[in-house]
C-alpha positions, 0 to 999 in steps of 0.5 A: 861186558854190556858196560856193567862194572863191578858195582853195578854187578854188586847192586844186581845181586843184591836187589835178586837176592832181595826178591828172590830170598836166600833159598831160591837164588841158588837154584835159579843160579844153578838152573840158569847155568845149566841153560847156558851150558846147554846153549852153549853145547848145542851152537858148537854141535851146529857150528861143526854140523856146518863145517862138517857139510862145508868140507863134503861140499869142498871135497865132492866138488874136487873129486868130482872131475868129469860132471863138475868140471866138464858143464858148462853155465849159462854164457851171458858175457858172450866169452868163454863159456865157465865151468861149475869150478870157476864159478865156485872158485869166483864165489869163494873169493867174494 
């Protein structure tokens, strides 16, 4: 963890301990593991928030069948012209 072994540790405690006394060190203790939890609950909240959006998008374009499927983009290879699924699927695998 950030290459702090246990002495290190011990010596950080101390000198807080040492600045901000006995009574105060708990609280902030205690306050700074509230914000952490916090942080914590808000980045899983957005990480499913953003799976959840990953997985509508995934499913729209596989139930999307006709309008999907059927458009064509821009042919600028001069081959066959590509459908919004090629492209996504081209997308995905990079």
């Amino acid at each position: 963890m950030f290459g702090i072994g246990m002495p290190e540790l011990i010596i950080i405690l101390i000198v807080a301990l040492i600045v901000l006394g006995p009574e105060k060190l708990p609280e902030i203790a205690r306050s700074l593991g509230k914000g952490f939890s916090a942080f914590k609950k808000a980045s899983e909240e957005i990480k499913e928030d953003i799976l959840e959006a990953a997985e509508e998008s995934n499913e729209g374009s596989r139930k999307g069948g006709t309008a999907a499927s059927e458009t064509t983009v821009g042919n600028a290879g001069g081959d066959k012209p590509r459908s919004s699924e090629n492209i996504s699927a081209t997308e995905n695998k990079v």
